[in-house]
C-alpha positions in Angstrom: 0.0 0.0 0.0 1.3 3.3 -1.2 1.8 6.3 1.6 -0.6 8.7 2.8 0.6 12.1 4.5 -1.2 13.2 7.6 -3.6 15.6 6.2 -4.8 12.6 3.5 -5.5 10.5 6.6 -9.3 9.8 7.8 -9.5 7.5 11.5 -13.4 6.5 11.5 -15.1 3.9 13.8 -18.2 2.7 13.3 -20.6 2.5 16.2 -24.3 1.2 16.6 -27.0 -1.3 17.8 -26.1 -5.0 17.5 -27.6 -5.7 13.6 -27.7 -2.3 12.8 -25.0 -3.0 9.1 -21.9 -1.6 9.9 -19.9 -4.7 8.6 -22.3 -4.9 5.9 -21.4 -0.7 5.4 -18.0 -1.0 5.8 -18.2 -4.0 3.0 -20.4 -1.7 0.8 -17.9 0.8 1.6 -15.0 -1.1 0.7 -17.0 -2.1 -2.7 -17.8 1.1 -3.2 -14.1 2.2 -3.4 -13.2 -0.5 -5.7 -10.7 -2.2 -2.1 -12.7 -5.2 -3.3 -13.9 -6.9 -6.1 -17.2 -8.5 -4.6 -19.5 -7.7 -1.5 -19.7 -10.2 0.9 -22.1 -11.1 3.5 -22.4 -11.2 7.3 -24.6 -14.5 6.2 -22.2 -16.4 4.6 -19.1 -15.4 6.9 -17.4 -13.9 4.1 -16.8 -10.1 5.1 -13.9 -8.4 5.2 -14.1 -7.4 9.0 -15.6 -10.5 10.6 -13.1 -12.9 9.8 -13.2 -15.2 13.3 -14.3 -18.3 13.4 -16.6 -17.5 16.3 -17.6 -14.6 14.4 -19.0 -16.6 11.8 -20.8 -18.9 13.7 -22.6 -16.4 15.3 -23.3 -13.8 13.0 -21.9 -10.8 14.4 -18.8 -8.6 15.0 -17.4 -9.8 18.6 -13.4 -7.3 18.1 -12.9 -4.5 16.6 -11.4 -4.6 12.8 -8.9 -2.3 11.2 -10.2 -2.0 7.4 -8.5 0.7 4.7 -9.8 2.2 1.7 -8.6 4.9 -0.1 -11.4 7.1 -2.0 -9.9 10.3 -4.9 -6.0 10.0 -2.9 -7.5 9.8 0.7 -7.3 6.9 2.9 -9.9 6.1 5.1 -9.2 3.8 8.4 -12.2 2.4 8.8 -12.8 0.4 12.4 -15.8 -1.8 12.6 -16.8 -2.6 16.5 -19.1 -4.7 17.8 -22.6 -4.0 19.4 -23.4 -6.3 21.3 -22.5 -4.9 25.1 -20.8 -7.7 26.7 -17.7 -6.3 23.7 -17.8 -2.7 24.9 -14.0 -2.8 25.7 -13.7 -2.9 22.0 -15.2 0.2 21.8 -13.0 1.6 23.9 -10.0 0.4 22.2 -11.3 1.4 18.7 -11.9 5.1 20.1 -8.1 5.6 20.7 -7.3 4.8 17.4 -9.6 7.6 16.0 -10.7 11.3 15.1 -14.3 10.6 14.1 -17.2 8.1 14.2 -20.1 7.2 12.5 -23.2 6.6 14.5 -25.0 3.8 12.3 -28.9 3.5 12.8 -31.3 1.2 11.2 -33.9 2.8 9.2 -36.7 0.1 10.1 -35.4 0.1 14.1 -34.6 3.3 14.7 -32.4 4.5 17.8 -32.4 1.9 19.8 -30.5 0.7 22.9 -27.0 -0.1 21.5 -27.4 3.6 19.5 -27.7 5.5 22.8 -24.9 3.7 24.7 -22.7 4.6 21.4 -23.9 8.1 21.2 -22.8 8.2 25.3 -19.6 6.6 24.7 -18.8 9.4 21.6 -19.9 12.1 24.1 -17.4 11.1 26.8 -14.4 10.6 24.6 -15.2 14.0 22.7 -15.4 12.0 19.5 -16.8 14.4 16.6 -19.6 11.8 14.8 -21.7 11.4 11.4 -25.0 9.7 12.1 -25.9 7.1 8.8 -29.4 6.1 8.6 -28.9 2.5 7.1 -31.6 -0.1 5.6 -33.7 2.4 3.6 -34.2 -0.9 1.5 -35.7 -2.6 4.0 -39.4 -2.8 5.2 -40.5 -0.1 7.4 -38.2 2.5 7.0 -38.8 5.6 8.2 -36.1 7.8 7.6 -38.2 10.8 9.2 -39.1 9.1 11.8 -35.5 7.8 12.5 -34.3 11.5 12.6 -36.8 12.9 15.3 -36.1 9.9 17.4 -31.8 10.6 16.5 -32.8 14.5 17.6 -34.5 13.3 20.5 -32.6 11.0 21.8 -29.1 12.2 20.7 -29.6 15.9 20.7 -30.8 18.8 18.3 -27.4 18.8 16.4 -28.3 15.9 14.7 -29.3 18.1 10.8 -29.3 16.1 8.1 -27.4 17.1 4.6 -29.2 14.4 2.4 -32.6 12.5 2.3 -32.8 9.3 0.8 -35.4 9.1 -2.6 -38.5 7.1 -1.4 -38.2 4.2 0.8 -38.4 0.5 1.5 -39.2 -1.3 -2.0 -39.5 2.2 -3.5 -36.2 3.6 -2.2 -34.3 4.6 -5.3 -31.3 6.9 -4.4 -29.8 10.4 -2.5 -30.7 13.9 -2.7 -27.9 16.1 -0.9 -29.4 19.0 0.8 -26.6 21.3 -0.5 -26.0 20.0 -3.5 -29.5 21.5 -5.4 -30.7 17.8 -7.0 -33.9 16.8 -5.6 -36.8 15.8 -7.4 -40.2 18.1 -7.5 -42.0 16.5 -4.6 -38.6 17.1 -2.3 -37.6 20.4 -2.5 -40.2 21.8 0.0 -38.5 18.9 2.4 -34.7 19.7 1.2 -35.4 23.7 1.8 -36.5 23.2 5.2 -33.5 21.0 5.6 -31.0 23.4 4.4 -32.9 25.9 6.7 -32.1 24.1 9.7 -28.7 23.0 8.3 -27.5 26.9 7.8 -29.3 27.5 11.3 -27.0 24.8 13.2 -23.9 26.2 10.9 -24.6 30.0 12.0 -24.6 29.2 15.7 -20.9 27.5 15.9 -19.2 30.8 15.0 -20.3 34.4 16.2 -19.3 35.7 12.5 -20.9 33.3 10.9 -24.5 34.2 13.4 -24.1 37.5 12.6 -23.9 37.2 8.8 -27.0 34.6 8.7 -29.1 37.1 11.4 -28.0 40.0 8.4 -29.0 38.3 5.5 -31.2 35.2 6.3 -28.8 32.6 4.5 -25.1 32.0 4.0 -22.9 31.2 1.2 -22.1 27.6 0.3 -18.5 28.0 1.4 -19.4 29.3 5.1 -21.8 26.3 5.4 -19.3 23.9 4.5 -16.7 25.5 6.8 -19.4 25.7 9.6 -20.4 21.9 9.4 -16.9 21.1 9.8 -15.7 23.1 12.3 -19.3 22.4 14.2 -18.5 18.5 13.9 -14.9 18.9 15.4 -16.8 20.9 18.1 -19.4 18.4 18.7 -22.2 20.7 18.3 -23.5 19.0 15.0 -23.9 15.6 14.0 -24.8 15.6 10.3 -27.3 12.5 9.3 -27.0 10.6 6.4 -29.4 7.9 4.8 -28.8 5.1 2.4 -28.4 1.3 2.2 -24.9 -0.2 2.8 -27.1 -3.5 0.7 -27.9 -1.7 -2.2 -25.0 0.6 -1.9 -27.3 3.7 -2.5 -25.8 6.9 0.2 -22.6 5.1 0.2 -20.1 6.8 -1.6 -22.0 10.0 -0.3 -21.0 9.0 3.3 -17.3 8.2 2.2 -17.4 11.6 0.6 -18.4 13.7 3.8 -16.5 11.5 5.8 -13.5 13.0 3.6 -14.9 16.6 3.7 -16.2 17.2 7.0 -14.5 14.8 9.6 -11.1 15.8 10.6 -8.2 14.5 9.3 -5.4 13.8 12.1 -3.3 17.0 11.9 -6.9 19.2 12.5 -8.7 16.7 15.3 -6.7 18.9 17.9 -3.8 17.7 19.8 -3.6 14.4 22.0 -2.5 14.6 25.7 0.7 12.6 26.3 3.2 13.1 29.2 6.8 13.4 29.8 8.3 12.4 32.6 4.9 12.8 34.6 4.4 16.3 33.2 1.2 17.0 30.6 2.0 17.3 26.9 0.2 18.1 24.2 1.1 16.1 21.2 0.4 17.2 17.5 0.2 14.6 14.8 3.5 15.9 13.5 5.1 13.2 10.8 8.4 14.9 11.8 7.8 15.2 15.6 9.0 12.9 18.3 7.9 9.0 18.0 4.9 8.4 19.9 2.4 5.6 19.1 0.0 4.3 20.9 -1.0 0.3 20.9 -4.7 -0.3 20.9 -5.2 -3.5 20.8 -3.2 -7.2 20.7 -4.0 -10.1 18.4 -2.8 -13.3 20.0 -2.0 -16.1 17.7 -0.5 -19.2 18.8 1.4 -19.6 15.3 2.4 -16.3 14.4 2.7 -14.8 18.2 1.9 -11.6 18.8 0.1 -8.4 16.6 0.3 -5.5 18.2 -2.1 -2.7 16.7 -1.3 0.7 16.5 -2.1 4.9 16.0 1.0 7.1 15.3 0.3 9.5 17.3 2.9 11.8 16.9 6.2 11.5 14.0 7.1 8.2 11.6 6.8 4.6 12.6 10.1 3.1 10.3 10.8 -0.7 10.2 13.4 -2.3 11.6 14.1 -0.1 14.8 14.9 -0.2 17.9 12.2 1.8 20.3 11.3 2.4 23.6 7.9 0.7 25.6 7.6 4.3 27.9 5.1 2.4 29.6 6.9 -1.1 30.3 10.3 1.5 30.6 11.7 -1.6 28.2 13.4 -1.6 24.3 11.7 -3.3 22.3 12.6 -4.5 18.3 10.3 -3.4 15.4 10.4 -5.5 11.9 8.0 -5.2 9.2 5.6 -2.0 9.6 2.3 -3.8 8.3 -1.5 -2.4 7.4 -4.5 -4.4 8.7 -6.7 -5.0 6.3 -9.1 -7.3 7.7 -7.1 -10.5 8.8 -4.8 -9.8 6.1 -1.3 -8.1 6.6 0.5 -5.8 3.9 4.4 -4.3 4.5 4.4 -0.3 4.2 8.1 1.4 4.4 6.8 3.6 7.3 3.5 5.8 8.9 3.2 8.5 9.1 1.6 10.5 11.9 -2.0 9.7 11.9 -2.1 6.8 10.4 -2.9 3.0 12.0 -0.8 -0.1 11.9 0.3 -3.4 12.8 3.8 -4.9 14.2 4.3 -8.3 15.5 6.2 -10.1 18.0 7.0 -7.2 20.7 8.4 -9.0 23.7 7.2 -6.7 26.0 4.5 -4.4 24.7 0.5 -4.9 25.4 -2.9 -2.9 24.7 -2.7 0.5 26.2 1.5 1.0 26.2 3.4 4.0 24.4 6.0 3.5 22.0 8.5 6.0 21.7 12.5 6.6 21.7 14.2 6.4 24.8 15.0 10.4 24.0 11.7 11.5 23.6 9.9 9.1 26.6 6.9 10.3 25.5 3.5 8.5 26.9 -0.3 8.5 26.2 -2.9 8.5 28.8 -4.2 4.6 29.8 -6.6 2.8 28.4 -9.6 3.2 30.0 -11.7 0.1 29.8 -15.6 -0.3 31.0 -15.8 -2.8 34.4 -16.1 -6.0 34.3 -19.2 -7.7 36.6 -20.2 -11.5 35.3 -17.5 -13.6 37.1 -17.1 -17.7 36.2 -15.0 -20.2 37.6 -12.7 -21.4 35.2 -11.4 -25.0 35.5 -9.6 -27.4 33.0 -11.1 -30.1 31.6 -8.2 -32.5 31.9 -4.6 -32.5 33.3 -3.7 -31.9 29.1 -5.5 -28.6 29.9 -4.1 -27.9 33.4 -1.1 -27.9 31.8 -1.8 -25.4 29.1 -4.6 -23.5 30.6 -2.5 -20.6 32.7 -0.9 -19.4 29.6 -3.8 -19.6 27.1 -5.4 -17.6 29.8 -2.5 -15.0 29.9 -2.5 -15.2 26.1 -6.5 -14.2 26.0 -6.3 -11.2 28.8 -3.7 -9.2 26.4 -6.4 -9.7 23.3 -9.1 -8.7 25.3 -8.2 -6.1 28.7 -11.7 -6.3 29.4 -11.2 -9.7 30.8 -9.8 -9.9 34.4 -8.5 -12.8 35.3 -7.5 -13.8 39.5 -6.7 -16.6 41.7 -8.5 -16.1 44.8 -6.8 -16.9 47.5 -8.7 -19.0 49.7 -11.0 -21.2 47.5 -7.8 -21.5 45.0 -10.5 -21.2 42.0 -9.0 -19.4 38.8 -11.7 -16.7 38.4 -12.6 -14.4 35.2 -14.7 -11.9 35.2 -16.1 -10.1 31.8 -19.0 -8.4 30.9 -21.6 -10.9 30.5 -22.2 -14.2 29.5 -21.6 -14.3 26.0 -18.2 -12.8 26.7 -16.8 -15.4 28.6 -18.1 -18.0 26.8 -16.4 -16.3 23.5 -13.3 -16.5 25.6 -13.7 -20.3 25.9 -13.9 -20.8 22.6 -11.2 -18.7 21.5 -8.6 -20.5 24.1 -10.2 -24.1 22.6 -9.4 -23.1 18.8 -6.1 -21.0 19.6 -4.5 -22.9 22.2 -6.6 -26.1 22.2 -7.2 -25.6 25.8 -11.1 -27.0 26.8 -12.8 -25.0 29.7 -15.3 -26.2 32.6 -16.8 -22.8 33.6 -19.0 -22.8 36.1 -20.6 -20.2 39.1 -17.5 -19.3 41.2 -16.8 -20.5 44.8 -17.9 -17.9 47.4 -14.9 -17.7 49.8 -17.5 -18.3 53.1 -15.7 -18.2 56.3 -17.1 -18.8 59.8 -16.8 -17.0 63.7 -18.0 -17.9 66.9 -20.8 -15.8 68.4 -20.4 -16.7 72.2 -17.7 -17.1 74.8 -16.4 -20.5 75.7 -13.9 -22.4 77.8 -12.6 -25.5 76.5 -10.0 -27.7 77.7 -7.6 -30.5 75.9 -5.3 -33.2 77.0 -3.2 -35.0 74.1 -1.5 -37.7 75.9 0.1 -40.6 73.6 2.4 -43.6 75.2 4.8 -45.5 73.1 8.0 -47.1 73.7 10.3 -44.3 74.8 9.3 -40.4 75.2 5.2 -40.0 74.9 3.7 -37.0 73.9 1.7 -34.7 76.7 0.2 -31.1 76.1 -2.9 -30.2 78.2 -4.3 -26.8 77.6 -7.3 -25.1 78.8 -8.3 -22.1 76.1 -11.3 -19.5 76.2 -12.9 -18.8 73.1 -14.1 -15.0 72.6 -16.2 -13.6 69.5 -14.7 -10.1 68.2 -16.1 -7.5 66.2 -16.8 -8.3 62.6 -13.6 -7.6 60.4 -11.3 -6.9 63.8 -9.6 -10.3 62.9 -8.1 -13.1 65.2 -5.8 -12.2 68.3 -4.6 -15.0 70.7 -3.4 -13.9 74.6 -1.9 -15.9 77.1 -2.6 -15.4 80.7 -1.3 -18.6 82.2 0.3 -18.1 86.0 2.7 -20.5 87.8 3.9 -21.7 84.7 1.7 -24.3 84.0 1.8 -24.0 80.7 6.1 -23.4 80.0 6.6 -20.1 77.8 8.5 -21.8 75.2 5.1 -23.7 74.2 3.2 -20.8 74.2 4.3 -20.4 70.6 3.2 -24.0 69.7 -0.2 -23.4 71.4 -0.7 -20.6 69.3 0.6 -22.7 65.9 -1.6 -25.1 66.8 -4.7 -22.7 66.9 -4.0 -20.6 63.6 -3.7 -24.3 61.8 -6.9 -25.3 63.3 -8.7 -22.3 62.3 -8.1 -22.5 58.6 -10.2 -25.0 58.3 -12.6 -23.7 61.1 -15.5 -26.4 62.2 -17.3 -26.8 58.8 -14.3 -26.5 56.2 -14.0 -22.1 56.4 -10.9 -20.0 57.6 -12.4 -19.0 61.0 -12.1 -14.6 61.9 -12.8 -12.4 64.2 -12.0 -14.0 67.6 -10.0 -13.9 70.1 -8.3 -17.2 71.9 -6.7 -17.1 75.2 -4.1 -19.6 76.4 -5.3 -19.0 80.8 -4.2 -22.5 82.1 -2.8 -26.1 81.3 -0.1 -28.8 82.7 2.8 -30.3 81.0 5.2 -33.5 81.5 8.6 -32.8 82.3 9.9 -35.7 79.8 7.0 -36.2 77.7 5.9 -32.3 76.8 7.1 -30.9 73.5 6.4 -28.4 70.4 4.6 -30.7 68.8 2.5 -32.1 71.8 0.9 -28.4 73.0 0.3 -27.6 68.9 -1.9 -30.8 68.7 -3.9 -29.8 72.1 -4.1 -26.1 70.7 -5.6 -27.3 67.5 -7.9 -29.7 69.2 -8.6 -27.7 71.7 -10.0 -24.9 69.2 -11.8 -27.6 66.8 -13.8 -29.0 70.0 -14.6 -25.2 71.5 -15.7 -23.9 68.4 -18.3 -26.0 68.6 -19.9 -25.1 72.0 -19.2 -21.2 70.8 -22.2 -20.9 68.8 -20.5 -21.1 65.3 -22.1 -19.0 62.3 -21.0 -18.5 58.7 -19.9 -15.4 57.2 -20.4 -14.5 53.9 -18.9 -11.7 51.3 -21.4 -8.6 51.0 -20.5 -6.7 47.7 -21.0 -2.9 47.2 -23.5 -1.9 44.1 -23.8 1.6 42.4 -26.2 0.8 39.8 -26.9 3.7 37.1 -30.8 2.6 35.8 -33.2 4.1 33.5 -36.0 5.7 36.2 -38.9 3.4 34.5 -36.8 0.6 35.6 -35.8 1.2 38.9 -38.4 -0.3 40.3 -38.0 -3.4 38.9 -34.6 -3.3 40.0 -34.9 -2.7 42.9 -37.8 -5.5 43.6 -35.1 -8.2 42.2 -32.3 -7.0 44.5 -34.5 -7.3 47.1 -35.1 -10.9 45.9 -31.4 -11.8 46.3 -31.0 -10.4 49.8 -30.1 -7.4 48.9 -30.4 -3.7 51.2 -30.8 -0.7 49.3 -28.6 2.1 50.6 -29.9 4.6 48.8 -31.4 6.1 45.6 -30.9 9.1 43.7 -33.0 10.5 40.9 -30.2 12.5 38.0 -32.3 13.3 35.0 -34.0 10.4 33.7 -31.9 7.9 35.4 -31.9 6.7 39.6 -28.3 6.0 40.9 -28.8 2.9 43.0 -26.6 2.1 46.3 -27.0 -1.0 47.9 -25.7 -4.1 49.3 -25.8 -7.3 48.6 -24.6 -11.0 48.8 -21.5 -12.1 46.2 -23.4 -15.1 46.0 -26.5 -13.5 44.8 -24.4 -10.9 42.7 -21.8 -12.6 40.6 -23.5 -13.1 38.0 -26.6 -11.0 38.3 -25.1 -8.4 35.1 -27.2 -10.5 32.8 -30.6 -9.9 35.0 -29.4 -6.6 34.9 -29.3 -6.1 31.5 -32.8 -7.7 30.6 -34.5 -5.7 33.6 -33.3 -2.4 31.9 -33.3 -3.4 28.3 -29.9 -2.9 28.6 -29.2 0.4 29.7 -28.2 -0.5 33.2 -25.1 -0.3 34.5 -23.4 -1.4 37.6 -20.1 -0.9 39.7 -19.3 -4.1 41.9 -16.7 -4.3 44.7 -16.5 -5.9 48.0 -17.5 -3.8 51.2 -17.5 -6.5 53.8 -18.1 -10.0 55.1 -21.9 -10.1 56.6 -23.6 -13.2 58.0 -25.2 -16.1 56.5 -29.0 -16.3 57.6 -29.5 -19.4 59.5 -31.7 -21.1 56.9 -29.5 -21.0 54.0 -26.4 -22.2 55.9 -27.3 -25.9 56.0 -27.6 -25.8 52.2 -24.1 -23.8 51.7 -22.4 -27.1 53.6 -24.0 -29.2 52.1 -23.0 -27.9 48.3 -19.3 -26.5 49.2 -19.3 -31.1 50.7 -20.4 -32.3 47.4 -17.3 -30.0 45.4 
């Protein structure tokens, strides 16, 4: 592929509804430009951008895809994302990559949910965005009625500057709003449009309001300036119709994406630091080195593929650089283009523009590359939180084997995974953003690394306390030929406050009890309570050593541990033993209309509701509630809020089990 020069550059994502045609509209696209010889389908697995296998089989983009064409000496980037929720960390990566989006909308659907978690996401990352009506083609499309929901639900910026011709079976092609071509029965509709298109325009510039207030229009040039410097502002959102099927609007959109979306050099400067202090970083082809790696390819054959934006100066093969964020060197080769799952060599990049280099020892999704000179680094990636946790267990010691690293492997593809041993159940847990998301991850680590997965609802790390005082006494006495073993101790048992841990006295007199056992009394004790009376680590007590006798030839160490850990396994049971249970922390973000649903199943699961907070439109939800309700509850989540929910998840404390559900938790954690 020939090179491009910064100001020739276009960085676009496309962003929408699950099923809404962007890979179909980035294939049109493609087509369109003459990148490819034949459109394929999302149907028959033959796109350019969804090239997985898992892909495939389930009909829809689950990563993000880098796919060039290059349109009258221009080269667009374009970066197809998935939908679906549970991939939103590939939103997140795609948006470092870019200067522009398009906001793709189904004709027949409308905005839907997927459209207004888009639209959010653009807002936060200051993303200037198109919006392309798609699916005039199709059966009930309203491109009217597509807009008022797009102005309602997105904001008045949303103008559009062409209408498609007819629609459904009679949709038959574009009329531009600027461009003076509509038939007879549109120009009433197109004037009006133009109206409110030169009204939006005349508000992003106080020169620009004045002229317009002077002379009730504006020349074609002052529009076109307006639109674009009201995009890179974010107060317009232009709206464009077609059909990425029939491929009517298509090379309309590529057009405006050229004309009105910024190219690198005029999308403003990226923050960056030096040495801990704030830069800003131009996309300056002869500035320092500074690109930024948005996401990692892991392939068990090739290694690794790193993908990257130049943010700043000229990626060159064959180089040594610098990983600011890893403070490592690390060895470039080829300098490669994604197109699709296909690879071509360039000689270099230029700022601006998006790549691919493989087999970086050190570098993963979210690290700087730079020269150790310049140290330059980009902000962190930022990726959304993960709730739906499994238990991840191999299927057979083949597996065991290979399981830690196919694991490892996974996490750098996808960040949004978060993967942890917990300490005292010793289950592998990963958490990700639903179910589908994890399960995509099995699949992946079966094809890739041929590593099967048993995933199943993760071990709650229960642990149990005493909620009495008791004495208790123990004598281990053992004869055999030789020394025997004596320890006798006599221990109280006393509950603490919850989370003020375990704390063991002694308050023997007359030296019953010698002070170089004391130790062993107390080893003895700690042992006993890892396993507690029922199988849990035991907390929040307090054991004191007040009396005992020893054997002047038969007392050791090991004698006094035994009778401190015996001694604790018989008191605990006279000491009114309960089970404790994590209690997670909730800040739920909810649609008002659905809170109360919400809130009815939380109180299902044993939850208590903190608190809750109206903030225009939505209720902020605080609450608490069992990990074993919780751990999976994102899915309920989702279809109680038609998936506009969110939810923030961490542990707060450890609470107690209600008396009738603790029988049940033995008997389960027995049959593991």
């Amino acid at each position: 592929m020939e090179r491009f020069t910064t100001g020739r550059i276009r960085n676009v994502a496309l962003l929408g509804h699950s099923g809404s045609g962007k890979t179909t509209l980035v294939e049109s696209m493609l087509f369109a430009a003459k990148a490819i010889n034949r459109q394929g389908r999302v149907e028959d697995g033959n796109t350019v951008s969804d090239f997985e296998p898992e892909e495939h089989r389930r009909g829809t983009s689950l990563q993000l895809s880098v796919v060039p064409c290059v349109w009258q000496g221009t080269k667009v980037n374009l970066v197809d994302t998935p939908g679906y929720a549970d991939f939103a960390g590939e939103q997140a990566s795609a948006l470092r990559a870019v200067d522009a989006a398009v906001l793709v909308v189904s004709a027949p659907a409308g905005v839907e949910v997927g459209t207004e978690l888009a639209w959010q996401r653009l807002r936060e990352a200051g993303t200037p965005t198109m919006v392309f009506v798609n699916k005039m083609d199709r059966d009930g499309a309203d491109f009217e009625a597509a807009l008022g929901q797009a102005r309602s639900a997105l904001g008045r910026g949303c103008v559009p500057i062409n209408f498609p011709i007819g629609a459904a079976a009679a949709f038959s092609g574009i009329a531009g709003v600027l461009k003076g071509d509509a038939p007879g029965d549109m120009e009433a509709a197109l004037s009006e449009a133009k109206e409110q298109l030169t009204e939006a325009v005349a508000e992003t510039e106080d020169q620009l309001t004045e002229r317009y207030l002077e002379e009730g229009d504006l020349p074609l040039e002052d529009i076109e300036r307006g639109l674009r410097r009201g995009i890179l502002d974010r107060q317009i959102a232009p709206v464009l119709a077609g059909s990425a099927i029939t491929g009517a609007g298509v090379a309309d959109l590529i057009e405006a994406i050229i004309d009105y979306l910024p190219s690198p050099d005029r999308a403003g400067e990226r923050a960056a630091s030096v040495g801990g202090e704030e830069i800003s970083l131009p996309a300056n082809p002869d500035g320092p080195l500074a690109a930024s790696i948005f996401k990692t390819a892991a392939d068990p054959f090739v290694g690794k593929a790193s993908y990257f934006r130049v943010l700043s100066g000229t990626m060159r093969p064959n180089q040594e650089v610098f990983n600011s964020t890893r403070n490592e060197s690390e060895r470039v080769g080829q300098i490669l283009v994604p197109v699709g799952k296909v690879q071509e060599s360039v000689p270099d990049l230029a700022a601006g523009d998006i790549g691919v280099v493989t087999k970086l020892a050190h570098a993963v999704t979210g690290d700087t590359l730079t020269t150790r000179t310049d140290g330059v680094q980009a902000p962190p990636l930022e990726f959304p939180e993960a709730v739906y946790s499994v238990g991840v267990h191999p299927k057979s010691q083949a597996d065991l084997d290979k399981m830690s690293s196919a694991l490892s492997r996974l996490g750098e593809e996808d960040p949004s995974l978060v993967m942890r041993r917990n300490g005292e159940t010793g289950e592998l847990v990963v958490l990700g953003m639903g179910d589908t998301h994890v399960d995509v991850m099995a699949e992946r680590a079966k094809r890739k690394f041929g590593v099967e997965l048993d995933m199943r609802v993760p071990q709650v790390p229960y642990r149990e306390t005493i909620s009495k005082t008791t004495n208790t006494e123990y004598k281990h006495k053992k004869q055999t030929g030789g020394h025997g073993q004596y320890g006798h101790v006599l221990i109280r048992l006393e509950p603490r406050e919850r989370g003020a841990g375990f704390e063991f006295g002694a308050q023997v007199v007359g030296g019953n009890v010698p002070k170089e056992y004391i130790p062993a009394v107390e080893k003895g004790v700690v042992k006993a309570m890892q396993e507690g009376a029922d199988g849990f680590p035991m907390v929040d007590m307090r054991v004191v050593l007040y009396d005992g006798s020893s054997h002047s030839v038969d007392s050791s160490g090991a004698s006094f541990e035994i009778a401190g850990s015996m001694a604790l396994k018989q008191g605990v049971r006279a000491a009114a033993p309960v089970l404790l249970e994590p209690i997670m922390r909730l800040q739920l973000t909810v649609p008002e209309s659905a809170a109360g649903a919400v809130v009815g199943d939380l109180n299902g699961r044993r939850a208590r509701i903190n608190g809750m907070t109206p903030q225009g439109g939505v209720a902020v939800i605080e609450a608490e509630a069992p990990q074993a309700e919780v751990q999976q509850w994102a899915t309920s989540l989702r279809a109680l809020t038609q998936g506009r929910g969110t939810m923030r998840l961490e542990f707060d404390h450890f609470g107690e089990v209600p008396s009738h559900l603790t029988q049940k938790i033995m008997e389960a954690t027995a049959a593991r």
